[in-house]
N, C-alpha and C positions, 0 to 999 in steps of 0.2 A: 830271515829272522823276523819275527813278530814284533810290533810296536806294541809298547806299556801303555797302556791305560793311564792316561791324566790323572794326576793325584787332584783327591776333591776339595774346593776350596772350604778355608775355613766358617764354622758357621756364623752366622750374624751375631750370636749373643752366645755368653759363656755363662754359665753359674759357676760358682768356686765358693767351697765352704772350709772354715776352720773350727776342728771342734777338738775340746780334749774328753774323752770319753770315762775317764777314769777307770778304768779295767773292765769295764760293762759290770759292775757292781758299786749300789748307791747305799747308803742308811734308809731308813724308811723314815716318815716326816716326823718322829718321837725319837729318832735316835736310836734307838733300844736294839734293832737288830740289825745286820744286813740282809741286802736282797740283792737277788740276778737282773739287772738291767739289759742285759745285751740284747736280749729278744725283743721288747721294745725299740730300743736303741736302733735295728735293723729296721724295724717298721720306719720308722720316723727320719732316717737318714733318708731312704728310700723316697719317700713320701717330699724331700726335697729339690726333685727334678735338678741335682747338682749333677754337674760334668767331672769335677775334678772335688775331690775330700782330702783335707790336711789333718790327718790324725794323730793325736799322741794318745799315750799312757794305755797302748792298747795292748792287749795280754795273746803271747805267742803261745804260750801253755801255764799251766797253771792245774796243779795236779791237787793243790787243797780245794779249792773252788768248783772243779768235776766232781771230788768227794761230795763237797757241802749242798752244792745248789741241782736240783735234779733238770735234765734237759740242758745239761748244759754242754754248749759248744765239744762236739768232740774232734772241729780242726780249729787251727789259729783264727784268731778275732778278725784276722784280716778279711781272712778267704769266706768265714761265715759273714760276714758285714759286704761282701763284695756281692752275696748273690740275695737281691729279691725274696722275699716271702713267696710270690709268684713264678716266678723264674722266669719273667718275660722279658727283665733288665736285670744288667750285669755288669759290674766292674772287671777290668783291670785290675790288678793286686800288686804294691810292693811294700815288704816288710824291712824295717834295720830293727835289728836286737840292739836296744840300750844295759839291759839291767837282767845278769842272769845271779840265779840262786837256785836252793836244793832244788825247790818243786815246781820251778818254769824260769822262766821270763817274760818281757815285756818293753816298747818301746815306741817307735813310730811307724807309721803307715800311709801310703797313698793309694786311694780309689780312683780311677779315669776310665772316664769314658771313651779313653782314645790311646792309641797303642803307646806301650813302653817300649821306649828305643833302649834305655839303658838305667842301668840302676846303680847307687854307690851308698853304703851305708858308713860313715865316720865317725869315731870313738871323740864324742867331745866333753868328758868328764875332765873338772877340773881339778876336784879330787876325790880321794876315798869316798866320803860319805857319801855323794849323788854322782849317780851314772847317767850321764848324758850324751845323746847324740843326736843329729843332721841326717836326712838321709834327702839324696839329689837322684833326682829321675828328671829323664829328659822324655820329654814327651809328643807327639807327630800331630800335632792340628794342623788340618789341613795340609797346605806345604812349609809348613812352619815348625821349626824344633821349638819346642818352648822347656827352659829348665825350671824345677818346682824341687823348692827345698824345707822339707818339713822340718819344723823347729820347734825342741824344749830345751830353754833355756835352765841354769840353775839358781837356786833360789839365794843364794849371796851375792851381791850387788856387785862386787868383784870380777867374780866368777861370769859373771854375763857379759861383764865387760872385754875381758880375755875371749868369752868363745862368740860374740859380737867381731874379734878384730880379726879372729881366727876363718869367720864366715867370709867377714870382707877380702881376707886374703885368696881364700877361694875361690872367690865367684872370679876376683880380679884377673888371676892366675889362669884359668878354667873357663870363663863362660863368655863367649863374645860379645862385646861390646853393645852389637846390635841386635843381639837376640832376647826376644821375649823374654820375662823374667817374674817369677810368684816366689815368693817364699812367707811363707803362712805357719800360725802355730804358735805354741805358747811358752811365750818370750816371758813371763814375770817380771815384767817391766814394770810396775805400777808406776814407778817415780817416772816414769817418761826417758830415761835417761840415754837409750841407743836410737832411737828415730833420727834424729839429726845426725849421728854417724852412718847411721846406713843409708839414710838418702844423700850426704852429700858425698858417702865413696863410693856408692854402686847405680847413682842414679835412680834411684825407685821411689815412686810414692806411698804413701799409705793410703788405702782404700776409704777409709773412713775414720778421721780422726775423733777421738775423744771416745770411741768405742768401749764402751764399761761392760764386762764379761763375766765376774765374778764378785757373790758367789750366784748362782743363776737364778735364784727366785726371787732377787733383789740386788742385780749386781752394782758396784758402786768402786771397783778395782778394773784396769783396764791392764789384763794379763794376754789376751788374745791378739792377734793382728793379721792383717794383709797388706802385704808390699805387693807393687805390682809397677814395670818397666817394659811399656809399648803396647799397651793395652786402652781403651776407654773406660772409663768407668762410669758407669749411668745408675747404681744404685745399691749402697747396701745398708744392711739391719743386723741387730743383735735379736734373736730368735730366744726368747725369756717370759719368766712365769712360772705359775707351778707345775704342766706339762713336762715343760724341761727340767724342773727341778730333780723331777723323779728318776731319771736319766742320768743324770750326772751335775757336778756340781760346779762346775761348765756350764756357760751360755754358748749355744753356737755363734759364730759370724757368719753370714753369708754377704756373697756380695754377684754385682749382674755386671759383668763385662764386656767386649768387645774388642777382635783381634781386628784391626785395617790391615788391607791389604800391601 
């Protein structure tokens, strides 16, 4: 029998972005119409040398939008935002449907640059009117599992609160104690109000406190976040201006990590 090949160690630094993308369709700076962002969007994701992408509000189909917008995406936002304008880099892809209706859906996403071990999408609407969900991917850096759990939270202060305790119960339940841990995305937290719950029941930090995300060509709302548990952290930014504006109405986070051995 043949000996396996050493798994490779992980790499020195990590890039980890959170962005909500808003369907890959923005207003233009007068309001007056819509336009197709996602083509952009791809370029400029890209263009961020990230390892790992926390996405929401990203559209799994959307059959008025192929109507409306010409060139536009004819797979899921995921799989088109996953591959290069060049094709010389490429994601990893995993999708959870949050929100289905007649002419598509739409939900959360993760891009990595490092294999999916596993994936789990969970229904966290609290109620009727906003469909919300979590979606947990575990993922193989190096010889490390690390789990990454993409988050949109709801927009009643309640309602976050509930699927805040509902997380924590998760991870508690599910994700061991010592392993790695991100969970990125956008909490509509402005009032601040679950940080101190989820750092003191799952242990994690936040990557860069007071982080102001929206709206992105002037944000002054801190809707976006990065937790992070067994990592370094040596540096992050909100990525803002009118660039991004035109993109979404979202600022990204990025942030530069490191996994110890």
């Amino acid at each position: 029998m043949s000996a396996q090949p050493p798994e490779p160690a992980a790499p020195r630094s990590l890039r980890v972005a959170t962005y909500n993308i808003h369907k890959g369709v923005i207003r233009d700076l007068f309001g007056l119409k819509r336009v197709a962002s996602v083509h952009a969007l791809r370029n400029r994701l890209h263009e961020l040398s990230a390892d790992l992408i926390f996405l929401q509000e990203v559209q799994g189909k959307n059959d008025r939008s192929a109507a409306r917008f010409e060139q536009w995406p004819g797979e899921s936002q995921e799989e088109y935002l996953a591959r290069s304008p060049s094709l010389k880099h490429t994601f990893e892809s995993a999708y959870g449907r949050n929100a289905s209706y007649l002419h598509g859906h739409h939900g959360n996403a993760l891009l990595s640059r490092f294999p999916i071990l596993r994936r789990e999408n969970r229904d966290f609407s609290d109620h009727a009117l906003e469909k919300r969900g979590v979606l947990h991917c575990v993922v193989r850096i190096g010889r490390r599992n690390v789990h990454c759990f993409v988050i949109h939270f709801g927009l009643f202060a309640r309602s976050r609160e509930r699927q805040a305790d509902a997380l924590i119960d998760w991870i508690s339940r599910e994700v061991p104690q010592r392993a790695p841990l991100l969970i990125a995305g956008d909490f509509n937290d402005w009032r601040d109000r679950l940080s101190h719950r989820l750092i003191d029941s799952v242990g994690v930090a936040e990557v860069m406190g007071g982080a102001r995300t929206f709206p992105a060509l002037v944000p002054w709302l801190r809707m976006d976040r990065i937790y992070q548990r067994g990592f370094r952290v040596h540096r992050a930014d909100v990525l803002k201006g009118p660039e991004w504006a035109r993109l979404s109405d979202h600022a990204p986070l990025v942030a530069d990590l490191s996994l110890p051995s």
